[in-house]
C-alpha positions as CSV (number, residue, x, y, z in Angstrom):
1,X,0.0,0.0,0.0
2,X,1.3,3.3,-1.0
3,X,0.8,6.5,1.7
4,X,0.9,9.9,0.0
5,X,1.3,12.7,2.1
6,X,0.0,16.0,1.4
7,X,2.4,18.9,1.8
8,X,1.3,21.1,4.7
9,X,1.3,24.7,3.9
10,X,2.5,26.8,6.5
11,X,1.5,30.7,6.6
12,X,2.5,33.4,8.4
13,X,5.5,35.7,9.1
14,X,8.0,33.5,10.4
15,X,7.3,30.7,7.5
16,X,7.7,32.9,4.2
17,X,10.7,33.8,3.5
18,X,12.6,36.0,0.9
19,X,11.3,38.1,-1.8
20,X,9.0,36.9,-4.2
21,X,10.4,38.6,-7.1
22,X,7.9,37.8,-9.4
23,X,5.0,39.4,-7.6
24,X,7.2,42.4,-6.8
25,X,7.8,43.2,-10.3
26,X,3.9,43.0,-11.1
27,X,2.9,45.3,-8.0
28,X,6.0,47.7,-8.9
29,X,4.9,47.9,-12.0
30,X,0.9,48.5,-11.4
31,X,1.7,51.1,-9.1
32,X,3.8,52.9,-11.9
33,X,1.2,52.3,-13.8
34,X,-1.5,53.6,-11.6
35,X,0.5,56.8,-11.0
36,X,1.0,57.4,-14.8
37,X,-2.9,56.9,-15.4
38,X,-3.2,60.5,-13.7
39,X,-1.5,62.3,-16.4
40,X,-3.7,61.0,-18.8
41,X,-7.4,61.4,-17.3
42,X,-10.4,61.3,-19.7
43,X,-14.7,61.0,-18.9
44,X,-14.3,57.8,-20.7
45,X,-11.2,56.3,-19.0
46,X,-12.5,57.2,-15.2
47,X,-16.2,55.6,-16.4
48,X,-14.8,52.3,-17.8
49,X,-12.3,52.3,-14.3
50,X,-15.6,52.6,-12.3
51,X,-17.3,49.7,-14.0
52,X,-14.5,47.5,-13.7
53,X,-13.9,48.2,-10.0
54,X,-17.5,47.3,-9.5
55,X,-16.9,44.0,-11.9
56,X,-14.2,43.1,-10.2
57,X,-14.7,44.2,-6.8
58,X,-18.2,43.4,-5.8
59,X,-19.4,41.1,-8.3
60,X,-16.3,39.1,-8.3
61,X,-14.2,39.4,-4.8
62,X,-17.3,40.4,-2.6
63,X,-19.9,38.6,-3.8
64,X,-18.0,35.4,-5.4
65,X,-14.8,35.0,-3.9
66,X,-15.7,35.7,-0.7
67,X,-19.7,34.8,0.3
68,X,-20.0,32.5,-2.0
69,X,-17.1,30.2,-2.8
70,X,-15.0,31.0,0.9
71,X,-18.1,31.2,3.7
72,X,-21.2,29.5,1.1
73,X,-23.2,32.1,2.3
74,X,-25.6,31.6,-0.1
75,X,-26.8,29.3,-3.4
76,X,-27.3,29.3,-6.6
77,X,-26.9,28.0,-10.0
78,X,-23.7,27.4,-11.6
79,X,-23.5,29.3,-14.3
80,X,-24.1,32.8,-12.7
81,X,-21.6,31.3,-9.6
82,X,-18.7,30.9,-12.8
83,X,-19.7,34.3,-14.0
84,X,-18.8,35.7,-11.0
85,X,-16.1,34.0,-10.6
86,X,-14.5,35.8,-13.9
87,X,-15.5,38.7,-12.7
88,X,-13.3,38.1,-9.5
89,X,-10.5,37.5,-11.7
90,X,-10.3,41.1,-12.5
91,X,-9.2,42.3,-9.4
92,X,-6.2,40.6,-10.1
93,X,-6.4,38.8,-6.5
94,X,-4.9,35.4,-7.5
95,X,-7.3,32.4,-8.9
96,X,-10.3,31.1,-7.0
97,X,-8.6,28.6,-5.6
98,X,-5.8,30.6,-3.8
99,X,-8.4,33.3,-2.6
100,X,-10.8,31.1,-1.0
101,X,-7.5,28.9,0.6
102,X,-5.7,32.0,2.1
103,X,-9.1,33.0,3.7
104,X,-10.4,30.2,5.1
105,X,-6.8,30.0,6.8
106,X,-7.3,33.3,8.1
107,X,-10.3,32.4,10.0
108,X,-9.0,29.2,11.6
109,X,-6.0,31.0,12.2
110,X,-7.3,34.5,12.7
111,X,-4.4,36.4,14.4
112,X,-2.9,33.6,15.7
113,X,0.4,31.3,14.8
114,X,-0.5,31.0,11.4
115,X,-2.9,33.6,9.9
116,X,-1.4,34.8,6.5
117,X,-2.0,38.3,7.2
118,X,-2.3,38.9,10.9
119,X,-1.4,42.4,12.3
120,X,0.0,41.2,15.1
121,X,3.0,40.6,12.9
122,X,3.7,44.5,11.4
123,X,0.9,46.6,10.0
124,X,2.9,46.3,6.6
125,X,3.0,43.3,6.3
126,X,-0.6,42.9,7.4
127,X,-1.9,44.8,4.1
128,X,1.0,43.9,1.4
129,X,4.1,42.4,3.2
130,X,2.6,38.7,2.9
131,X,1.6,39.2,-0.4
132,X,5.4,40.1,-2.0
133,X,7.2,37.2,0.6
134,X,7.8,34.3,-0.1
135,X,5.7,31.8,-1.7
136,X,2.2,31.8,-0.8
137,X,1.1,33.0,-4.3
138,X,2.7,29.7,-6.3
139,X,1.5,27.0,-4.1
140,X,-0.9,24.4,-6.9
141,X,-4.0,23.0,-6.1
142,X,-2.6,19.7,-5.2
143,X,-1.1,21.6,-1.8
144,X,-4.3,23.8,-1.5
145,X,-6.8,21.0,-1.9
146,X,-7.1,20.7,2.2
147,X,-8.2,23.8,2.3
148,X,-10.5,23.9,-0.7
149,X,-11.6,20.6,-1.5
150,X,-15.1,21.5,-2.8
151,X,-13.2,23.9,-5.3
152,X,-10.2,21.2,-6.5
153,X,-13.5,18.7,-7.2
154,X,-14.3,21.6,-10.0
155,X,-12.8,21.4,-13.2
156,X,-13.6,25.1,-14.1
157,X,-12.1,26.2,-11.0
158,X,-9.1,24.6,-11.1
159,X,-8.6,25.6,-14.5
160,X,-9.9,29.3,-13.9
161,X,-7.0,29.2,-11.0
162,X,-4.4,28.3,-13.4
163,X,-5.1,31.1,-16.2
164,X,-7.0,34.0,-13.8
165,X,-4.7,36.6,-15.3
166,X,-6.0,36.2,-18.9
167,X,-9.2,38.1,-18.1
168,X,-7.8,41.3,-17.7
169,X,-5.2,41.0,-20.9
170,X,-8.5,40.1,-23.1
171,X,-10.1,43.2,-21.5
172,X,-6.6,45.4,-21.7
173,X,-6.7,44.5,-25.3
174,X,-10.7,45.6,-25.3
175,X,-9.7,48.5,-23.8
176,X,-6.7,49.7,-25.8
177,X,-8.6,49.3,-28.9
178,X,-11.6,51.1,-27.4
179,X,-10.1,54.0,-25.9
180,X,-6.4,53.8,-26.4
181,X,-3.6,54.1,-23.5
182,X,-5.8,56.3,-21.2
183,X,-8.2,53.5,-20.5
184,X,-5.8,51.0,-20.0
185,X,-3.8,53.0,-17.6
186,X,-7.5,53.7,-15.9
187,X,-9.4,50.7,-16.5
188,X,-6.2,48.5,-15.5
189,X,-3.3,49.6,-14.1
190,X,-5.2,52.5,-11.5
191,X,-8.5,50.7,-10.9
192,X,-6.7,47.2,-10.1
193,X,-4.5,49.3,-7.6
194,X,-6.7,50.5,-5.9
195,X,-9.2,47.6,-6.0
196,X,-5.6,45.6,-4.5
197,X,-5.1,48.3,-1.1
198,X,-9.1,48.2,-0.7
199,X,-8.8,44.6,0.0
200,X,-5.5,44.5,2.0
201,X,-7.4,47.6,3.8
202,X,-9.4,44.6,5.0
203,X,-6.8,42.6,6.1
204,X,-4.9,45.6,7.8
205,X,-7.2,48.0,9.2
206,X,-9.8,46.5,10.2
207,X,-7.8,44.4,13.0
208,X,-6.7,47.7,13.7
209,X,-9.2,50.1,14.0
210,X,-13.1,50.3,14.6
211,X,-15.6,49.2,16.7
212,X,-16.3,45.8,18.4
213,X,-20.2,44.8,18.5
214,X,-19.4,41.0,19.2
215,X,-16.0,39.9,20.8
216,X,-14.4,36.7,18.9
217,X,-11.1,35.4,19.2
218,X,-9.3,37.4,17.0
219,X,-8.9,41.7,17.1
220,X,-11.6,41.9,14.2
221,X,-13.6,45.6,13.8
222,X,-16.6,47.4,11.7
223,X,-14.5,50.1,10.2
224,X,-17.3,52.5,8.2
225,X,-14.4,54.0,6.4
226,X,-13.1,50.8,4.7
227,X,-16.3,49.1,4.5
228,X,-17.0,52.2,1.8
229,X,-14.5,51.2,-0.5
230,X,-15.2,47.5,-0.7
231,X,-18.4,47.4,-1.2
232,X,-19.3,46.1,2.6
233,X,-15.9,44.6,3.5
234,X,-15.2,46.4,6.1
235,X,-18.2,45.5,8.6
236,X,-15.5,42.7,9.6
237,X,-16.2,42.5,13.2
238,X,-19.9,41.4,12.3
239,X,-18.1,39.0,9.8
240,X,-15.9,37.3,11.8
241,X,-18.2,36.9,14.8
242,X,-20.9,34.8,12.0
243,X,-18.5,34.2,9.2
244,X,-21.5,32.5,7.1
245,X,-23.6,35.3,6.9
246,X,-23.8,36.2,3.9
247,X,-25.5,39.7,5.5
248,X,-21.8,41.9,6.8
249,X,-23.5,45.0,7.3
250,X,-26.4,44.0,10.3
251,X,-27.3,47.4,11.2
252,X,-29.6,49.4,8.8
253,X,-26.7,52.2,8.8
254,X,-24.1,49.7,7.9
255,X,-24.0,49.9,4.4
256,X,-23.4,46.5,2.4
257,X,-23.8,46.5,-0.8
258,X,-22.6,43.0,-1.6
259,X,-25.1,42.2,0.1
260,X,-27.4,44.3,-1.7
261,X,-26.1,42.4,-4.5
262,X,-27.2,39.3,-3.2
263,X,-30.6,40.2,-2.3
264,X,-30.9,41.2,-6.0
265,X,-30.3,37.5,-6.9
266,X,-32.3,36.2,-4.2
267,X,-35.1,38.6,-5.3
268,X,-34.8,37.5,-9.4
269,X,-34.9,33.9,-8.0
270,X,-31.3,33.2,-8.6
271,X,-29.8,32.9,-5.6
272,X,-31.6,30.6,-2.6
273,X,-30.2,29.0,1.0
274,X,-29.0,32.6,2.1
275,X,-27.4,32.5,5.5
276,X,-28.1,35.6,7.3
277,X,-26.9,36.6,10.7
278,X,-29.0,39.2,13.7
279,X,-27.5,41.7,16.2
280,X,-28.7,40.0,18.9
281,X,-27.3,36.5,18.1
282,X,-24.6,35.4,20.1
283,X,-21.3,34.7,18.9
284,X,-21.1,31.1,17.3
285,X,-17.2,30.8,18.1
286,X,-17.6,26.7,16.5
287,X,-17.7,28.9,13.1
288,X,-14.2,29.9,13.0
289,X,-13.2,26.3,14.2
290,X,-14.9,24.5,12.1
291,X,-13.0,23.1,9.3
292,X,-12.8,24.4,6.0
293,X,-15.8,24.4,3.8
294,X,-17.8,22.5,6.1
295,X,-20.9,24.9,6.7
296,X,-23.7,23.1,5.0
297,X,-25.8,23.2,8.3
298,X,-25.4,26.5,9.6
299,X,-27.9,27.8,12.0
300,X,-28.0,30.9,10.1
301,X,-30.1,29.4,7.4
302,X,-33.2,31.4,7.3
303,X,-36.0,30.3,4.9
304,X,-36.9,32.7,2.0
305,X,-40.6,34.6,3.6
306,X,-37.7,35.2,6.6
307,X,-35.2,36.6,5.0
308,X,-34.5,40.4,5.5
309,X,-33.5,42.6,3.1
């Protein structure tokens, strides 16, 4: 009988080593990018930057990446879940695959021994300092597959995680002959930027700085100011205390508009199963225990006559 034995991969500070030269290059070279883009501003550039951080943002990180495929916050049918999926490869985040690994870590791990991005180990590296070290970004799905088992069974995933990065040369090339360099210093190089610091903002900040409704195990906070810029992100306190939810923003002041998003899919009849959390739950600390991907029977299951919206 022949034992294999899966590679462990090991996150954290102290684990990655050395420069990933590779992904230095590309972030050096977006930021140049993003910088240049504001000597060359046209109406059109800025509007085609704004739909593509929307694409890519909340369509495809908030609303894929992260509620769906990570926490299964919701259901529904497979075609609009790959759609969304594309639309996540925009932002330029890594493939699928990667994503949902690297955050599903973070919450068994969350600012403990560990957690890829915990700023308990350096603000910087917290928002980009694990991302340019050492080799987090190349590991294959054979290494991820603990972690994301439900995705590695998926053909279109595991192929989508092995070419993400041709979605935004097809729409460079779109863009280039649409509008010429302006909308590809916009539409690419400055709205992938930012989209990039909006998410590490998550990461960073919002173990930083904020307000505590519910107290988990980790240094998690609603920071209004970050939640703006992702599209709901940044209600991570709520988040991490019901990671399922697919409802961040509980409050009626909290805006969320991933989950606004969803709504709109559960109202069109596309989207079903939605796991919403209440303020005056208490904290389900088994969530962030639990291993990955197993959430099938959440409590927060609400039929769809008790949904709120």
């Amino acid at each position: 009988m022949t034992f294999v034995v899966q590679p462990t991969l090991l996150y954290g500070r102290k684990y990655q080593k050395g420069m990933n030269w590779i992904t230095v290059t590309a972030m050096i070279g977006f930021h140049i990018g993003a910088i240049a883009a504001l000597f060359f501003v046209t109406t059109g550039a800025l509007i085609a930057a704004l739909i593509l951080y929307f694409v890519g943002g909340m369509l495809g990180i908030g609303m894929s990446y992260h509620r769906l495929l990570t926490h299964r916050g919701y259901k529904t049918y497979k075609w609009i879940e790959y759609f969304l999926t594309i639309c996540g490869t925009l932002a330029l985040e890594g493939g699928p695959i990667f994503w949902v690994a690297t955050h599903r870590i973070h919450h068994q791990k969350s600012d403990r021994e560990g957690d890829p991005h915990t700023p308990r180990e350096g603000t910087w590296w917290a928002h980009m300092g694990w991302i340019i070290t050492g080799e987090g970004l190349h590991h294959d799905a054979s290494v991820l597959s603990k972690y994301v088992p439900d995705l590695c069974r998926d053909r279109f995933h595991v192929w989508l995680s092995n070419w993400h990065w041709i979605t935004n040369v097809v729409v460079g090339l779109g863009l280039l002959a649409f509008g010429g360099i302006p909308y590809v210093l916009w539409g690419i190089f400055f709205r992938t930027t930012v989209g990039l610091h909006t998410t590490w903002l998550v990461n960073s900040a919002t173990h930083l700085w904020g307000s505590r409704r519910f107290m988990p195990r980790d240094d998690s906070t609603n920071n209004w100011w970050v939640a703006l810029l992702p599209f709901g992100e940044g209600w991570h306190n709520n988040h991490h205390a019901h990671p399922v939810s697919a409802r961040h923003g509980l409050a009626w002041y909290e805006l969320d508009l991933n989950w606004l998003g969803i709504s709109t899919l559960r109202m069109l009849g596309l989207a079903w199963d939605v796991k919403v959390a209440r303020i005056a739950q208490a904290v389900p600390y088994e969530e962030n225990d639990r291993p990955a991907g197993e959430h099938e029977d959440s409590p927060l299951v609400l039929e769809e006559d008790e949904a709120v919206a």
